[in-house]
C-alpha positions in Angstrom: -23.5 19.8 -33.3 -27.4 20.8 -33.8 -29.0 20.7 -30.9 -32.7 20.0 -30.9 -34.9 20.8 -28.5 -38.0 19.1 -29.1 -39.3 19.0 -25.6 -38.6 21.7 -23.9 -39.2 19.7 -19.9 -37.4 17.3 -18.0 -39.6 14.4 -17.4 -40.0 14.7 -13.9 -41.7 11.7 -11.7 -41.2 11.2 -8.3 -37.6 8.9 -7.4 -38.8 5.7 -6.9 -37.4 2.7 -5.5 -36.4 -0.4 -8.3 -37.9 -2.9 -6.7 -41.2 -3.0 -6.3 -43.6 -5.4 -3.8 -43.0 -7.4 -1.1 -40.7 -7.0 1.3 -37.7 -4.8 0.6 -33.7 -5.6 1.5 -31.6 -2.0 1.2 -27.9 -3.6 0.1 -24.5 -1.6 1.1 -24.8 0.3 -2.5 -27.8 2.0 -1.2 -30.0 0.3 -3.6 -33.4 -1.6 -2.5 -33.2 -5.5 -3.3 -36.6 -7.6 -3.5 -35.3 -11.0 -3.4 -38.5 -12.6 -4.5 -40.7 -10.3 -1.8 -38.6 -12.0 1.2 -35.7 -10.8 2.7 -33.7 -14.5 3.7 -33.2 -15.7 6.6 -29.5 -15.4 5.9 -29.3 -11.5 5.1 -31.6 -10.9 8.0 -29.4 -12.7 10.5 -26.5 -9.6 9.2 -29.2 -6.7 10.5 -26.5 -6.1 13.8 -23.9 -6.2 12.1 -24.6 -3.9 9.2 -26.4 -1.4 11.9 -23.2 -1.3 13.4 -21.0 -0.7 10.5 -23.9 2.3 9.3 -23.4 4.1 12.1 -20.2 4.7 11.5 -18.4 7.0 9.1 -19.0 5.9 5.8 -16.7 7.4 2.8 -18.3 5.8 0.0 -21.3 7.3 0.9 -20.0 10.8 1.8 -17.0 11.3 -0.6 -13.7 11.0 0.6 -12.0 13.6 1.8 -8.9 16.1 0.2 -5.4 14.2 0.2 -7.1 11.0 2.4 -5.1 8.7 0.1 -2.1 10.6 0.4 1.1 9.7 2.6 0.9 13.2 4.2 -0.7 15.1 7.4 -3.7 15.1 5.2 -3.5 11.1 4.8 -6.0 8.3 6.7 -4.3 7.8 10.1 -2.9 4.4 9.1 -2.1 4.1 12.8 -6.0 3.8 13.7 -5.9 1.0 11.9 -2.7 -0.9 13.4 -4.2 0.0 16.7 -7.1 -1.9 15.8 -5.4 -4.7 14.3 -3.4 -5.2 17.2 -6.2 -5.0 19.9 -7.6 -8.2 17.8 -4.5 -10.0 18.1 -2.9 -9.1 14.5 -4.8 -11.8 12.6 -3.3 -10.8 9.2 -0.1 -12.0 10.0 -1.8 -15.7 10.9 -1.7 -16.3 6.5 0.4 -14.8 3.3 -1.0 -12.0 1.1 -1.6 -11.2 -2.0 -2.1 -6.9 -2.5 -3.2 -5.4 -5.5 -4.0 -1.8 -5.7 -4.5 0.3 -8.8 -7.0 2.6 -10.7 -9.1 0.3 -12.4 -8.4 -3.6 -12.8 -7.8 -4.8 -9.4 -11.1 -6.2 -8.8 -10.7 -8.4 -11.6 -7.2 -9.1 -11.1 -8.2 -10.2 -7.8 -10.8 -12.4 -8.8 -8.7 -14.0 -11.7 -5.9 -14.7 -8.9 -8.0 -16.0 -6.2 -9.5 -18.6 -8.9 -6.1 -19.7 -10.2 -5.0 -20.2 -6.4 -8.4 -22.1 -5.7 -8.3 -24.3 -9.1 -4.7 -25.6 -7.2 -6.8 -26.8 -4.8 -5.8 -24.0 -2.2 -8.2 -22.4 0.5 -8.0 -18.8 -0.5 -9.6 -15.7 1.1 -10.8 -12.8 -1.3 -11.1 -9.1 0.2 -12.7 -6.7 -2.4 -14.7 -3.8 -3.0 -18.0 -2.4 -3.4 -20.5 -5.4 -3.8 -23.8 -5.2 -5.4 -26.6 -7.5 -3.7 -25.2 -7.8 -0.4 -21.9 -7.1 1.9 -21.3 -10.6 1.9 -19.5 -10.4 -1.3 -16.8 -8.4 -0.1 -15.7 -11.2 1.5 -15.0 -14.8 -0.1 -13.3 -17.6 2.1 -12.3 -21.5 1.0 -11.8 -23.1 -1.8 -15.2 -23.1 -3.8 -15.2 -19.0 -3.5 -18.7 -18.5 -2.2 -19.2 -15.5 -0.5 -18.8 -15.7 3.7 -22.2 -17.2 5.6 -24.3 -14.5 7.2 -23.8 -17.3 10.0 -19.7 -16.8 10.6 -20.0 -13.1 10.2 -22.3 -12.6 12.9 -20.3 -15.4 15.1 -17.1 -13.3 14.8 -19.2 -10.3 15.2 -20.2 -11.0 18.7 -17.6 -12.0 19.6 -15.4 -9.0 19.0 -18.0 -6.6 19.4 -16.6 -5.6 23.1 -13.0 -5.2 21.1 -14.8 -2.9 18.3 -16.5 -0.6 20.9 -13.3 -0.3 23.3 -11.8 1.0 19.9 -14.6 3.3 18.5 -14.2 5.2 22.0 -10.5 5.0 21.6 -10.4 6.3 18.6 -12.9 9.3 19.5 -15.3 7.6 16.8 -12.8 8.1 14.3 -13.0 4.5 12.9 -15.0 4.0 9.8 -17.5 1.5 8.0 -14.1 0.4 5.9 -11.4 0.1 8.5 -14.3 -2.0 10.7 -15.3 -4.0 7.7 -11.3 -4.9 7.1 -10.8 -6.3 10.1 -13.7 -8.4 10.3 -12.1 -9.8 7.2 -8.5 -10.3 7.9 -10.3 -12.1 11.4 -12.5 -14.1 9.4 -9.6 -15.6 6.7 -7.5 -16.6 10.1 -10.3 -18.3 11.7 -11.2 -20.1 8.7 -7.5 -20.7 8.5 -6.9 -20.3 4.3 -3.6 -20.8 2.9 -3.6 -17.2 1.1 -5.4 -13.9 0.7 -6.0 -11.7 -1.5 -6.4 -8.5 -0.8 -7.6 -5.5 -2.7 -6.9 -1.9 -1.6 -10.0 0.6 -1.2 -8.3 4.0 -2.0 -4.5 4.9 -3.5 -2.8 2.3 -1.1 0.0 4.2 1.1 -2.9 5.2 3.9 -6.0 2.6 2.9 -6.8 0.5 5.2 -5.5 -3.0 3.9 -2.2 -1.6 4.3 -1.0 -2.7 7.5 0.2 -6.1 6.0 3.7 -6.2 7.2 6.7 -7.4 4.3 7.2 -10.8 5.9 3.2 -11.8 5.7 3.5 -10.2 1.9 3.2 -12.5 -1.2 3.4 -10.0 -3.6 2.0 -6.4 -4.0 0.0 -6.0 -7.5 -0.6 -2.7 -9.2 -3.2 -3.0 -12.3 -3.2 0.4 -13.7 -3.0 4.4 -12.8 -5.2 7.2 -13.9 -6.8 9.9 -13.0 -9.3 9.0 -10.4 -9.8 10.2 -6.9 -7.4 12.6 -7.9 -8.4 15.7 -4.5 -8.2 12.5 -2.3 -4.7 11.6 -3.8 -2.8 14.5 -4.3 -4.2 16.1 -7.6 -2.1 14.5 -10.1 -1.5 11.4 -11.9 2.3 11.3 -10.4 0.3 11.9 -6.6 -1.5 8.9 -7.8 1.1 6.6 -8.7 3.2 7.5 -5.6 0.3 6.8 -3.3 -0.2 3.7 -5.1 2.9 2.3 -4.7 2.6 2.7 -0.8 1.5 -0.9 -1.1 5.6 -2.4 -2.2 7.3 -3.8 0.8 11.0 -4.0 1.4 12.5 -7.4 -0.1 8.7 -8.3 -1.8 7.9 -8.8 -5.4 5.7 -6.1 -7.2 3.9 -7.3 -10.3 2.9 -4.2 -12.5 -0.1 -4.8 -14.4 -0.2 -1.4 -17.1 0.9 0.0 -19.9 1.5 3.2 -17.9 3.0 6.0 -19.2 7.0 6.2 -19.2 7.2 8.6 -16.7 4.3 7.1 -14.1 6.4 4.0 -14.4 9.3 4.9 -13.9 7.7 6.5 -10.5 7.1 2.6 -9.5 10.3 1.2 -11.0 11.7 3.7 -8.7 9.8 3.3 -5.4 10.7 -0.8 -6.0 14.0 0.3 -6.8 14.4 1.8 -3.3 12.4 -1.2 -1.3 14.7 -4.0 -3.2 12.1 -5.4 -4.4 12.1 -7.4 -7.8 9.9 -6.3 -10.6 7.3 -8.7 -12.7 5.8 -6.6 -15.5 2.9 -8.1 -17.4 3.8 -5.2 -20.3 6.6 -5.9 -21.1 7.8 -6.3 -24.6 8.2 -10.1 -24.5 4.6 -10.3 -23.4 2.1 -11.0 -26.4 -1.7 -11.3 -25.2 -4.0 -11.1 -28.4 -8.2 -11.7 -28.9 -8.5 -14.3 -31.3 -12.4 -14.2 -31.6 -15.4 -14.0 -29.6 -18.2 -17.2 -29.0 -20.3 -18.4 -26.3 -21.6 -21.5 -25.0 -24.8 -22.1 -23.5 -25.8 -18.0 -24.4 -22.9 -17.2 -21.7 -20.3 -14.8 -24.4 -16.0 -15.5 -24.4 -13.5 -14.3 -25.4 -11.0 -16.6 -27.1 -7.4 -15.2 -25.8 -3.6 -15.8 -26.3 -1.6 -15.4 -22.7 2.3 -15.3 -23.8 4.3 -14.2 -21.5 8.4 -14.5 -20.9 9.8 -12.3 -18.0 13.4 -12.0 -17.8 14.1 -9.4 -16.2 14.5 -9.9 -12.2 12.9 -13.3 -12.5 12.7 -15.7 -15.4 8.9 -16.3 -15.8 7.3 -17.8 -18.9 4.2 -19.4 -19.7 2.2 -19.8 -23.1 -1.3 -20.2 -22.8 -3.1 -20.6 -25.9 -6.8 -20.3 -26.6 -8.1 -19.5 -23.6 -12.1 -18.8 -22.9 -12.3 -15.7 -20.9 -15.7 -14.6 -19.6 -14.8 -10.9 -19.0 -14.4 -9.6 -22.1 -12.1 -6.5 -23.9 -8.8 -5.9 -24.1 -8.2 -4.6 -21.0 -9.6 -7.9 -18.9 -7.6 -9.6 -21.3 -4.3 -7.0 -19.7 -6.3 -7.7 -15.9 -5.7 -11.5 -17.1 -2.1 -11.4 -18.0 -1.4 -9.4 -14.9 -2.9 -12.2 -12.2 -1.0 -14.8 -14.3 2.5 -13.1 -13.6 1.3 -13.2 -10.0 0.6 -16.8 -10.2 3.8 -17.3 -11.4 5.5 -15.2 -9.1 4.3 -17.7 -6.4 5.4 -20.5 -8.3 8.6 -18.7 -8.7 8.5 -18.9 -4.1 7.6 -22.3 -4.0 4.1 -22.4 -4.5 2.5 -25.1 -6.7 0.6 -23.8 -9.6 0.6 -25.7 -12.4 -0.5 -24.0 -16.4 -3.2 -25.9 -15.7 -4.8 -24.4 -13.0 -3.7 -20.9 -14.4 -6.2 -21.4 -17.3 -8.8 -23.1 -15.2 -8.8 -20.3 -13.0 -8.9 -17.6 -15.6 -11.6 -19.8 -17.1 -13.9 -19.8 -14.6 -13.6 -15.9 -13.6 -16.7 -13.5 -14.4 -17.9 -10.9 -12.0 -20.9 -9.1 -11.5 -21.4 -5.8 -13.3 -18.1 -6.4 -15.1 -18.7 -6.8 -18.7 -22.0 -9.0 -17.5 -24.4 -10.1 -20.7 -27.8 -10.8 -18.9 -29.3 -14.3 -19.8 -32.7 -14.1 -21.8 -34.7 -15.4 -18.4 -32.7 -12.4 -16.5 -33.6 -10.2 -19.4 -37.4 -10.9 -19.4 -38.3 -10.9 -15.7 -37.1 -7.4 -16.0 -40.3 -7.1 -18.7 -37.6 -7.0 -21.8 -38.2 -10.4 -23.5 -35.7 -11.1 -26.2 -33.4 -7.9 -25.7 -29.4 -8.4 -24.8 -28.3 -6.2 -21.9 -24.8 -5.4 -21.1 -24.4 -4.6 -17.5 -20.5 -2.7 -16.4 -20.2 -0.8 -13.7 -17.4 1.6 -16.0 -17.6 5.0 -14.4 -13.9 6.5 -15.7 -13.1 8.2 -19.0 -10.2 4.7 -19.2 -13.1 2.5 -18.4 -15.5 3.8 -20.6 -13.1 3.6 -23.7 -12.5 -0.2 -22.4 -16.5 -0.2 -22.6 -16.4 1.2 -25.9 -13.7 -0.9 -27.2 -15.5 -4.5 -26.1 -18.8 -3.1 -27.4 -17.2 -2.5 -30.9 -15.2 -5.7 -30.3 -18.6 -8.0 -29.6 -21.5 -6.4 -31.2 -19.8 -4.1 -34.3 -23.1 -3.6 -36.4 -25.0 -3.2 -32.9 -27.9 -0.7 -32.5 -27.3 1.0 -28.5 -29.1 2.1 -25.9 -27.0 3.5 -22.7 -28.5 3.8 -19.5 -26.1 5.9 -17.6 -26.2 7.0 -13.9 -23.0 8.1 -12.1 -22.2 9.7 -9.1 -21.1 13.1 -8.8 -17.0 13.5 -7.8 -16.6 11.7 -11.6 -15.4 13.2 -15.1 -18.7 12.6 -16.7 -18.3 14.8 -19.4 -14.9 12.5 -20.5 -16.9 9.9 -19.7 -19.6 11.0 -22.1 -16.9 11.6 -24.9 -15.9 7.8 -25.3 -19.3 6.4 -25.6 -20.6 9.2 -27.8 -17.4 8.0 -30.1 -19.4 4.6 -30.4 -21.1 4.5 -33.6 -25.3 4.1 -33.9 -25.9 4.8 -30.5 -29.6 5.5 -30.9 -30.9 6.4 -27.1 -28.9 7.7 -24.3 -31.0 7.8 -21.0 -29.4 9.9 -18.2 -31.0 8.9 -14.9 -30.3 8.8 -11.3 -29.3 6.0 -8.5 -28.6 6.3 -4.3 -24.7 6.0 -3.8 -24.2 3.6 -1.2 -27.4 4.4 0.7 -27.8 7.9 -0.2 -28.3 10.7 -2.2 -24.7 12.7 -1.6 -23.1 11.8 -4.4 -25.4 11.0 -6.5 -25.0 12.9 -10.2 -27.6 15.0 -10.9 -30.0 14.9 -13.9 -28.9 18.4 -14.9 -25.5 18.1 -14.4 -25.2 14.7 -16.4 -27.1 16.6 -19.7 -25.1 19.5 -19.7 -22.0 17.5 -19.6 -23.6 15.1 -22.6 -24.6 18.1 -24.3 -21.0 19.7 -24.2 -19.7 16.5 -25.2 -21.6 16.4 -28.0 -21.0 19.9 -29.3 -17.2 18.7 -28.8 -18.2 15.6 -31.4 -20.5 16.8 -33.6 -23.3 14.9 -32.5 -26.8 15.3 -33.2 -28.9 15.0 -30.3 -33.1 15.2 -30.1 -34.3 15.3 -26.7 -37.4 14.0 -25.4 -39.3 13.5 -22.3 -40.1 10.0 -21.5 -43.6 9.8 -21.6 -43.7 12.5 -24.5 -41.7 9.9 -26.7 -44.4 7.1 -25.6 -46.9 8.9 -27.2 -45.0 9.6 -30.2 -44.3 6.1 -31.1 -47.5 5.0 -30.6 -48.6 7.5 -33.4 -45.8 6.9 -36.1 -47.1 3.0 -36.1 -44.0 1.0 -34.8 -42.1 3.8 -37.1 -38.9 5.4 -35.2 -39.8 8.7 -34.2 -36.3 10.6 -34.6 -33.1 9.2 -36.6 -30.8 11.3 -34.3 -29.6 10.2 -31.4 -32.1 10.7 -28.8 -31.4 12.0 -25.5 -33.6 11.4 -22.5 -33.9 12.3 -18.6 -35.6 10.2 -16.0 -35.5 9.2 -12.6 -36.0 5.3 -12.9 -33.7 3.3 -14.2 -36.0 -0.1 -15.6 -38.1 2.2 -17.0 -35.0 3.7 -19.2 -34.3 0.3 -20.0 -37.8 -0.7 -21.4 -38.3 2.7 -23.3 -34.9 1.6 -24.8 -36.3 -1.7 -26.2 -39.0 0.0 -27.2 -36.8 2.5 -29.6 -34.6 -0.5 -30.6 -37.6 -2.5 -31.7 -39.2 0.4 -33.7 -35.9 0.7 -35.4 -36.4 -2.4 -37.2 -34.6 -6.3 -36.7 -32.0 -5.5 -39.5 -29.0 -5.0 -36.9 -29.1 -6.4 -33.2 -29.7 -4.1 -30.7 -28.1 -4.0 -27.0 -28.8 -2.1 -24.2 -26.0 -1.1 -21.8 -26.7 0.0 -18.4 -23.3 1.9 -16.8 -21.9 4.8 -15.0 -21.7 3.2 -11.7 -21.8 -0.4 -9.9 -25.1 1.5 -8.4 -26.7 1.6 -11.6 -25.6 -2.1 -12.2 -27.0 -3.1 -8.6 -30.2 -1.4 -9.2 -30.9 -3.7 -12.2 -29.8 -6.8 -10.6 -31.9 -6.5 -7.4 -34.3 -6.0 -9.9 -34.3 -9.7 -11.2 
């Protein structure tokens, strides 16, 4: 790689909050929303509650700590959390359950099973984790999938407060903004009495908090995919991982394994469902075919046109053929998040549930997610002052994820001019990360910036750290890099006349992450309108959340 230093500076400004004007709403990602210069009446009524839950010990925002996800004296006390449950009358037993665990995937997978379930017609309740606007996502109850009302989470609230204190001092303060949040869930899915949840783990599964779902209340456990994430807080290797993972298969209950894993990590869950009895649905297995057949969009909103074959006979004889299926999360590996939730579907149908193929493809239909593969609609796109430009938003943050990233980019815009806007927090493998979006070809800009992690500045990846890790990437690669200073590069393309300034790939550092963005346009646009260009903003849900409280 040649390395060229052209300004020798960071371009330092003062960190500055997204939104700007009016009145300012700080969301449970730590980023400031300005929903139109007025907080609602809605997410005001939350204030208690979300005092409450800050006050407590928050892991997103500190960093978990060494072997937390493990099933060991270092692990979460699981038994805080049974304690709890118990003190609130055990409402997770009051419904069945769906649990998915895994690396990456098992947001989606939950989303694409709780829409199958609710295009049956069934009342469904939807546990997942983080949420960019506000912490109502987290929790989805009913059959439309709406996020809870601001109005039943302060009911329940109240009225268990008294509980929730008596436990905080019984627990020496010990509980924490997730265990807290989880029950307020599990309470609110039996009061609104649904039929089902589904339930996504936080961390490993063994000793997270979701896992105090007993085997007769259990549908089936789910587990996407296992890499190396987390990996001090679950043991410090990818077989630590996949053992803490499958913490989540209950004695006599169907695991669906979502994957490919590698022989040996599988055999690690074939084994710990081995020793539980419980039967095995894998959505990799060789008589499985899922295939892209083509991409297209309707109304500006981009699909993927999919193939969903499956026949399982191992265990259970599942099959189903789905053909041409519009899938609004896009790449191969929603596609794999797809085929997984329909072998859970059909392991329900397998108990007695009715799903019809119907209301499989309906379900998977109708599934998109924010910051997850998310293409910005051309309003969206110019009220953030970038008129005419296409913006990716996904939160990837994972080598695996960003080589899914990668993949769908090459996959959906091939002859594409990039721009990434990256911001990450800091207990991640950026410089892996770096790797498989440097692999992408003409990526023109990459803009390293900065974002709060769940409220603060703890974890946040610093500007330094993220080039040096770029940088050594790129020496790895062979990549040219030029790197400017933000407002050094404005001044530069106003003198070369519209002209590019540098045909390298140009490296920035700033603080703000719009301003990335519209410096982006601006170097796509001075590259001519031969190719399209797109501008992808990842590294984090953080990053994604500070763009779309931006709109």
């Amino acid at each position: 790689m040649i390395f060229s230093r052209i300004v020798g500076s960071f371009h330092r400004h003062h960190k500055s909050l997204i939104a700007t004007g009016g009145r300012k709403y700080l969301n449970g990602l730590g980023i400031t929303c300005n929903f139109s210069g007025v907080i609602s009446e809605e997410e005001s009524e939350l204030k208690e509650f979300n005092d409450y839950l800050n006050n407590l010990k928050n892991h997103e925002k500190s960093g978990v700590p060494k072997g937390a996800g493990t099933d060991s004296d270092d692990g979460f006390d699981l038994g805080r959390m049974k304690r709890l449950m118990q003190s609130l009358g055990n409402p997770q037993s009051k419904y069945k359950v769906i649990h998915v665990a895994g690396t990456k995937g098992k947001g989606s997978t939950a989303a694409f099973v709780s829409n199958i379930l609710r295009a049956e017609g069934y009342s469904v309740g939807c546990y997942t984790s983080p949420h960019i606007k506000t912490i109502r996502e987290r929790i989805t109850v009913g059959k439309l999938g709406n996020p809870v009302s601001a109005k039943a989470v302060n009911s329940l609230f109240q009225r268990i407060k008294v509980v929730l204190d008596q436990a905080v001092q019984l627990e020496h303060g010990h509980l924490s903004h997730f265990e807290v949040l989880t029950a307020v869930a599990f309470n609110l899915f039996a009061e609104e009495n649904v039929h089902i949840a589904v339930i996504e783990a936080g961390l490993g599964g063994a000793r997270d908090a979701t896992n105090i779902i007993s085997s007769s209340d259990l549908a089936a456990s789910v587990i996407t995919t296992i890499s190396e994430e987390h990996l001090a807080a679950l043991g410090g290797s990818l077989e630590s991982i996949a053992v803490a993972k499958s913490g989540i298969i209950k004695h006599g209950c169907p695991v669906v394994l979502g994957g490919p894993y590698l022989p040996h990590i599988e055999l690690i869950l074939r084994n710990k469902a081995s020793s539980m009895c419980s039967p095995v649905i894998s959505a990799s297995d060789f008589g499985n075919k899922s295939i892209i057949k083509g991409f297209s969009n309707v109304s500006g909103i981009p699909f993927q046109l999919s193939d969903i074959i499956l026949d399982i006979v191992k265990d259970f004889q599942l099959s189903i053929e789905l053909c041409d299926v519009k899938l609004r999360l896009l790449g191969l590996h929603q596609l794999q998040n797809a085929a997984t939730a329909t072998c859970a579907a059909l392991c329900l149908r397998h108990q007695g549930w009715r799903i019809s193929d119907e209301s499989i493809r309906t379900g998977l239909e109708s599934t998109q997610l924010l910051g997850r593969s998310q293409f910005l609609s051309s309003v969206e796109a110019e009220s953030l002052g970038l008129p005419g430009a296409t913006i990716l938003l996904d939160g990837a943050h994972t080598k695996e994820s960003a080589k899914a990233l990668a993949d769908m980019i090459q996959l959906t815009y091939p002859d594409a001019k990039l721009v990434f806007v990256v911001a990450m927090a800091s207990d991640k493998d950026h410089q892996a990360f770096a790797r498989e979006l440097l692999a992408v070809k003409q990526v023109n800009a990459i803009f390293l910036t900065e974002v709060s992690i769940a409220g603060g500045q703890f974890r946040t990846a610093s500007l330094s750290l993220l080039r040096d890790r770029w940088i050594q990437a790129s020496n790895e690669l062979g990549v040219t890099f030029s790197e400017y200073g933000v407002e050094e590069y404005n001044e530069l393309l106003k003198k070369q006349s519209g002209q590019s300034a540098d045909q390298t790939t140009l490296l920035f550092s700033s603080h703000q992450v719009l301003e990335s963005m519209r410096i982006g346009g601006k170097i796509l646009e001075s590259n001519g309108t031969d190719r399209p260009g797109l501008i992808v903003v990842t590294g984090s849900l953080h990053a994604v959340s500070s763009v779309l409280c931006a709109i």
